[in-house]
Structures are given as C-alpha cells and as structure tokens.
C-alpha positions as CSV (number, residue, x, y, z in Angstrom):
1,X,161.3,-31.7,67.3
2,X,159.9,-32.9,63.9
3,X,162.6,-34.0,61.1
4,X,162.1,-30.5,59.2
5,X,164.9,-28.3,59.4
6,X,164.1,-25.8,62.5
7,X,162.9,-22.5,62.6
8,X,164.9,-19.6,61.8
9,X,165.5,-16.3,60.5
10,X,162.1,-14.1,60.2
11,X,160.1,-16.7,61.3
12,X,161.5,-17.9,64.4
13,X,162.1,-13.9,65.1
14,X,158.3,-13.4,64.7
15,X,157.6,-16.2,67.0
16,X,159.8,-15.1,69.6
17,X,158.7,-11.8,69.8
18,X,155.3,-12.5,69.7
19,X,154.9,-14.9,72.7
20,X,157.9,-12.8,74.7
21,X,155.5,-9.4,73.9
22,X,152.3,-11.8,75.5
23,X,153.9,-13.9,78.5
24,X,155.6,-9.8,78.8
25,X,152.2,-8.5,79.0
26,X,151.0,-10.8,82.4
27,X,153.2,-8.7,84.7
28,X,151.5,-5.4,84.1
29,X,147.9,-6.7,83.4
30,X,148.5,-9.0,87.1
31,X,149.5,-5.9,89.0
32,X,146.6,-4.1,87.7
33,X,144.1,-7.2,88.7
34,X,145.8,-7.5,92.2
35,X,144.7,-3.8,93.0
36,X,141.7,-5.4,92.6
37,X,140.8,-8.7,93.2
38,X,142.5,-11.2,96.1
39,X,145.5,-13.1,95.0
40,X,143.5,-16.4,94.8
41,X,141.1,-14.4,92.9
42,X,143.4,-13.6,90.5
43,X,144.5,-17.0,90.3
44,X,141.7,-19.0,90.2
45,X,140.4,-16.7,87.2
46,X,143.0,-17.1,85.2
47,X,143.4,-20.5,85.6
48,X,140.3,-21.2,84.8
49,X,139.4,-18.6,82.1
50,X,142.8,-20.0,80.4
51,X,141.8,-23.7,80.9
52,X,138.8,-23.2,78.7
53,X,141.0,-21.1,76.0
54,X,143.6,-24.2,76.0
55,X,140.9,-26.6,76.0
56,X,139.3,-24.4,73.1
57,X,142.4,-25.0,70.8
58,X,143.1,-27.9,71.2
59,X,139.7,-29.1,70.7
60,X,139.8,-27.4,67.0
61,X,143.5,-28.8,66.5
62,X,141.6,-32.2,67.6
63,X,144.7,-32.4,70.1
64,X,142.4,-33.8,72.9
65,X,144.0,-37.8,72.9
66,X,146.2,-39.5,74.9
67,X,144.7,-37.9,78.1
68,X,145.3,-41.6,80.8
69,X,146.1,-41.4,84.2
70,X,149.1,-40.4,84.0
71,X,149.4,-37.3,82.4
72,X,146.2,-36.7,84.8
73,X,148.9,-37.3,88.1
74,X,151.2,-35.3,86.2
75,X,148.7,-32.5,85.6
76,X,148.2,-32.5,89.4
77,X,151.8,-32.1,89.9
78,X,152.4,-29.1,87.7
79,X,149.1,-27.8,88.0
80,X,150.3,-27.1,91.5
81,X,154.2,-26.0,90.9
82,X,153.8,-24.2,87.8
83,X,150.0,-22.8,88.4
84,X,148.3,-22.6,92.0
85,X,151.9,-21.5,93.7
86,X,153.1,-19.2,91.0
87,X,149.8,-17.6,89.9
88,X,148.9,-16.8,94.0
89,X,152.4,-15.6,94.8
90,X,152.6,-12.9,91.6
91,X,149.5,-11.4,92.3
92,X,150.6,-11.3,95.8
93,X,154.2,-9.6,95.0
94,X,152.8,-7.2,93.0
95,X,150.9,-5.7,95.5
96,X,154.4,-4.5,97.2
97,X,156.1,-4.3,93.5
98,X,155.7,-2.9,90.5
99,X,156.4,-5.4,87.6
100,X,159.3,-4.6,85.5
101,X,161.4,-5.3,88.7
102,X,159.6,-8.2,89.2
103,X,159.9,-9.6,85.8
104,X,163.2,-9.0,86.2
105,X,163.7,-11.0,89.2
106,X,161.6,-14.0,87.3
107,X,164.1,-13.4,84.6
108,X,166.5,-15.5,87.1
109,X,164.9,-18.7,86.4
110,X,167.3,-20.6,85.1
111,X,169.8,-19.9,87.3
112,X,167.5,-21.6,90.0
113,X,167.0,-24.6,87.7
114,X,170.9,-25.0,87.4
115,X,171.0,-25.5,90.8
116,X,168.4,-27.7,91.1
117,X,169.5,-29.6,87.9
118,X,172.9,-29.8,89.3
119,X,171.2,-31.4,92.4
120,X,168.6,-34.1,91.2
121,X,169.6,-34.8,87.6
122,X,172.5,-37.1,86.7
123,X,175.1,-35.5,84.0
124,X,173.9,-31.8,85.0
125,X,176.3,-31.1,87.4
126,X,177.0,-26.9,87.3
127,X,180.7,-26.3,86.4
128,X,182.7,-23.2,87.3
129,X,180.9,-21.4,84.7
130,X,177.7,-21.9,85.7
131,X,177.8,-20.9,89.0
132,X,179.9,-18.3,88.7
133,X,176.4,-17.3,86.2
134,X,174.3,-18.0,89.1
135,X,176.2,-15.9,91.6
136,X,176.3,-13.2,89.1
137,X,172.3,-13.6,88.4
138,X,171.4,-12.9,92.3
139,X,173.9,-10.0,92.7
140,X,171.7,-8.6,89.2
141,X,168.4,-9.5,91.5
142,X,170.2,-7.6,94.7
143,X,170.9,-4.5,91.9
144,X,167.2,-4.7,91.0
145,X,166.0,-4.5,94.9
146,X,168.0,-1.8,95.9
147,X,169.7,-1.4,99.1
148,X,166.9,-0.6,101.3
149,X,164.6,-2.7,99.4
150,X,164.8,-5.9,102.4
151,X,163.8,-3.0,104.9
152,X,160.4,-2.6,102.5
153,X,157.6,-4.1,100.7
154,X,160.0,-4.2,97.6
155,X,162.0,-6.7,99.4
156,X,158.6,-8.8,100.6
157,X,157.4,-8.9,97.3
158,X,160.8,-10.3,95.4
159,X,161.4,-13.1,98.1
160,X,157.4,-14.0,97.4
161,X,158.4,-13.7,93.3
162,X,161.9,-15.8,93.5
163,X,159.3,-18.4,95.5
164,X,157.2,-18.1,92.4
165,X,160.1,-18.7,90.4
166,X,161.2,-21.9,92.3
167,X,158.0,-23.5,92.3
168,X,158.2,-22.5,88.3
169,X,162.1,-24.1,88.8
170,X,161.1,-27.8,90.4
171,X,158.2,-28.4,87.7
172,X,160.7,-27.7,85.1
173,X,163.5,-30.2,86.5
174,X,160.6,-32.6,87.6
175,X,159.1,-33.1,83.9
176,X,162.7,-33.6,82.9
177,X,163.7,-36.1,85.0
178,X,161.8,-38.6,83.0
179,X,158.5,-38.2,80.2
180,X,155.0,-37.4,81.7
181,X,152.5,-37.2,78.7
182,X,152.2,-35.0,75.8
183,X,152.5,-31.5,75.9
184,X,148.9,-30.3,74.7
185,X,147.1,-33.2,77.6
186,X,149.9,-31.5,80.5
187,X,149.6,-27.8,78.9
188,X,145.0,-28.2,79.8
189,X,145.7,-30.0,82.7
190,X,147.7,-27.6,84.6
191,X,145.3,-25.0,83.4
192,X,142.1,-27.1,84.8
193,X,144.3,-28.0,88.0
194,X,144.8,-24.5,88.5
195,X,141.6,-23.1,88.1
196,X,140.0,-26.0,90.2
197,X,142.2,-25.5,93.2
198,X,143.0,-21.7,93.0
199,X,139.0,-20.7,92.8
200,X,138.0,-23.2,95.3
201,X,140.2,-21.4,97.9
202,X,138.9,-18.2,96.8
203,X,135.5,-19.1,97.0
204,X,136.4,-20.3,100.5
205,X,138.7,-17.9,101.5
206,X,137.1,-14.5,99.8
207,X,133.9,-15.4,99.0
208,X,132.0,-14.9,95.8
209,X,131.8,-10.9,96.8
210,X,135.9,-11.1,95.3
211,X,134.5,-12.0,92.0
212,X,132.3,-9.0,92.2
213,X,134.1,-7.0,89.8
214,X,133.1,-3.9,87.4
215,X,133.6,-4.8,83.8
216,X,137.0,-3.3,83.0
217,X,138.2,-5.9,85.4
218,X,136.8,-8.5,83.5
219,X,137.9,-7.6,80.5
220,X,141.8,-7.4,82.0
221,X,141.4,-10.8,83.9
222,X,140.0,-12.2,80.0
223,X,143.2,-10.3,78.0
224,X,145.4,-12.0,81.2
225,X,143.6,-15.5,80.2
226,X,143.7,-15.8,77.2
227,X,146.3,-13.7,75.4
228,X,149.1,-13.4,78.1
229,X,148.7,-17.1,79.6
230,X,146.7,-19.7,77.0
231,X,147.9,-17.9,73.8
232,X,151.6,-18.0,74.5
233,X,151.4,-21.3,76.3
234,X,149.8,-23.4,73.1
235,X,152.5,-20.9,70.5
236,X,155.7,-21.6,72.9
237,X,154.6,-25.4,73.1
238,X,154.4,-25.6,68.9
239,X,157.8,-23.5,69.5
240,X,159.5,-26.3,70.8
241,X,158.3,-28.7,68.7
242,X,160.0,-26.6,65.6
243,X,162.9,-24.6,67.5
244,X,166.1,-26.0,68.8
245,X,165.8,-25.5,72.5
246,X,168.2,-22.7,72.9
247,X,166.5,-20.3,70.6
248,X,163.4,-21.7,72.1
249,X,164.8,-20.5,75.7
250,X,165.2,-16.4,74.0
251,X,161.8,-15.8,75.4
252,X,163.2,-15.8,78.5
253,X,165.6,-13.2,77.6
254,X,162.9,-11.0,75.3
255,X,160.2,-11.5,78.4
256,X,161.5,-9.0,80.8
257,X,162.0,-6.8,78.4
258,X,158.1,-6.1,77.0
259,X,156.9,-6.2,80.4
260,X,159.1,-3.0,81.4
261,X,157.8,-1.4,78.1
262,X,154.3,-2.2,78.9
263,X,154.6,-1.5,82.4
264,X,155.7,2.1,81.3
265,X,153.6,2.6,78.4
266,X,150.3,1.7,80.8
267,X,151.0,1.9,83.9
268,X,153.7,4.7,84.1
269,X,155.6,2.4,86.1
270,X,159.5,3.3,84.9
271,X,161.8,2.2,86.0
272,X,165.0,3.6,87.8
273,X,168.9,2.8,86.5
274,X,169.4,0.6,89.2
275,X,166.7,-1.3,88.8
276,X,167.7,-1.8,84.8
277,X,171.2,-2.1,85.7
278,X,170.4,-5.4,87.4
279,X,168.4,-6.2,85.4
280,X,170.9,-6.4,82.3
281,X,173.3,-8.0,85.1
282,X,170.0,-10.9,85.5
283,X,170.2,-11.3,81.6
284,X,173.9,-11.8,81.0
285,X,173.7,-14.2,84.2
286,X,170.9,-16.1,82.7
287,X,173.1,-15.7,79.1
288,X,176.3,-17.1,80.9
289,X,174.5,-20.6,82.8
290,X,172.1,-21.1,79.0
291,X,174.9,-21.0,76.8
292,X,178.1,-23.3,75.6
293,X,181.2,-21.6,74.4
C-alpha cells in the first residue's frame, strides 16, 4: 500500500461493488459459453482474449517493466494454478450446475487457504476459531448441494468447482510464501500462460471447428474477457495497492452475491432456499476464518 491514507467510504464502496458486480458476472456469462463451446475452448479464449486486454492497459499505464525471469517462472506457476486449472474446471462444472450455486461453493475459498496456510506457512497456524469457520463453510457448501446432489450432476459439478477453488487456494499461499514480481508483470503473465496452454489443448483436443462459433458467442466470450476477467483483475490489483487487505478481501463476500442476481435476471436460473441458505452459512464461514475479534 502507498503512504496515503486508504480507501474508504464512497469510494472504496464504489470499487468494491464494481469489480464484485464484474468478477460476479463470469459465472453466468461461463455457463452460457459452456453450452457452447468445449471447456478448453472456453478457456483458452478467455485467457487469451484477456491477455491482450491486460497487456492493453498496462501498455497505456506504461506498466510493462520489471518483466525478468522470474516473474516469467512465476507466471508459469500461476498461469497454471489460478488460470489453465480453474478456467477448464468452471466451464466444465457448469455444464452439470447452474452458477449461483457454484459461486457459492467458490465463495469457500478462504476457508481452503486456511488450511493450507495453516499447513505450509509459518505463524498461520488455524486456531479454534478458524476451523470451527472452516467446518461451518463446508456444511454451508453441503446446504448448497442438497441431499441428493452426490447422487447427480450437481454433485460432479461442485467437487470439479471446490478443485477449481483449490488450485485458486495453492497460487494464493504459494505467492505468499515469499515475493515473486510485481503485480501488473504476474497479473499478463498468467493471462498469456493461460491462453497459451488452454488454446493449445483445444486446438489439439477439439480442433479449430470449437472455435466455430456464431457471433453472439463471440461477443459473450469478449464481455467474459475483458469485462468479467481483465477489467476486475487490473481494478482489484490497484485495490490492493490503496485498500487495507480486509476491505480489499469484501469482494469475496459481494461476488456470490451479483452472480445469483445475474444468473436470475439472465438466465432465469433462481435459486432455491436451500441453496441460499448455504449459501449465507458459506459467507458467515468465510466472515468467521477473515476476521479478528
């Protein structure tokens, strides 16, 4: 953080809603694209289509330095954790789920860091509190499953979204374990790794006929790109730099929370009481593990 006071009030407000209503947004706009398109598809086109965006901005910020070999390594690494493996698996969930439930079960993502903090990282050892958060967080993601959802595709598609979520979990606790670059050079390099990697294997895997797509697909898989991936990305990274780091974290909380309304409002995908009955008992987990008395 910079030595100005941080953000608050109206303006950190604005900014929180802002990128929570855009990252939101990438739940109902990917289950839309995976009716369509293969999960590497999806992937690849939104890693790449998102690179350039990045690439784009920080090219007019002139944000483009420091770029060595390492941050390139360290690109590799989250280009893989918190891009290829996340952006295959959602598409792939949300051909079984619909996406507030899915968002919701995302929503536990910090619980899964706790853990694995509590594992790897000296001084982060959970206390009571925090797992008694954590077991609190997966009986919220049981609520939101239901109890025949293990028997059905609702079931397939959470285990493939918590997978999402802890390969979103280990690049987190990985970058903290010691620095890895500046945020801008990581931010384009996961998006380039991504892209790279995800539409190689489609090209392999699908073919070019996957990209074969009328227009109105295109112009979701751009909106996905560029305003529900590279947009909040480069806002939330300038977030951090002016936030503290627990108001920062309230996206995670506002998240789940525009993806149900756009998943309704779009889709017509609403969602039962059980489903937002866990989900509230995800939220006041995640609220219980992210915050001090």
């Amino acid at each position: 953080m910079t030595g100005a006071a941080p953000l608050s009030g109206a303006a950190l407000w604005g900014r929180l809603l802002v990128i929570a209503a855009l990252w939101g947004a990438a739940f109902p706009l990917i289950r839309y694209l995976a009716a369509h398109m293969p999960p590497f598809a999806v992937a690849g086109v939104r890693g790449a289509l998102a690179a350039v965006a990045v690439f784009a901005f920080l090219w007019f910020r002139r944000e483009l330095g420091g770029l060595g070999r390492g941050v390139l390594l360290a690109a590799l690494v989250l280009g893989t954790l918190s891009g290829v493996i996340p952006n295959t698996l959602i598409p792939l969930a949300l051909q079984h789920m619909e996406a507030a439930p899915a968002a919701l079960v995302q929503a536990a993502g910090p619980l899964i860091v706790t853990l694995l903090a509590g594992a790897v990282l000296p001084g982060e050892k959970p206390t009571r509190r925090l797992l008694a958060g954590v077991a609190v967080g997966f009986a919220g993601i049981a609520m939101v499953i239901g109890p025949g959802g293990l028997q059905g595709g609702t079931g397939f598609g959470a285990l493939l979204i918590l997978g999402a979520t802890f390969s979103y979990a280990l690049s987190t606790v990985w970058v903290r374990m010691r620095p890895r670059g500046p945020a801008a050079g990581l931010a384009l390099g996961q998006q380039v790794v991504s892209g790279l990697v995800s539409g190689s294997a489609a090209l392999a895997i699908d073919g070019p006929v996957a990209l074969d797509q009328p227009p109105q697909v295109w112009v979701v898989a751009v909106i996905l790109a560029i305003f529900a991936t590279a947009v909040p990305l480069t806002m939330f990274l300038g977030l951090t730099m002016r936030a503290r780091a627990a108001d920062a974290a309230m996206v995670g909380y506002l998240q789940p929370v525009f993806a149900t309304i756009i998943a309704a409002a779009w889709l017509g995908e609403v969602p039962g009481w059980p489903v937002l009955a866990g989900g509230v008992t995800v939220l006041a987990a995640v609220w219980l593990v992210t915050t001090r008395r």
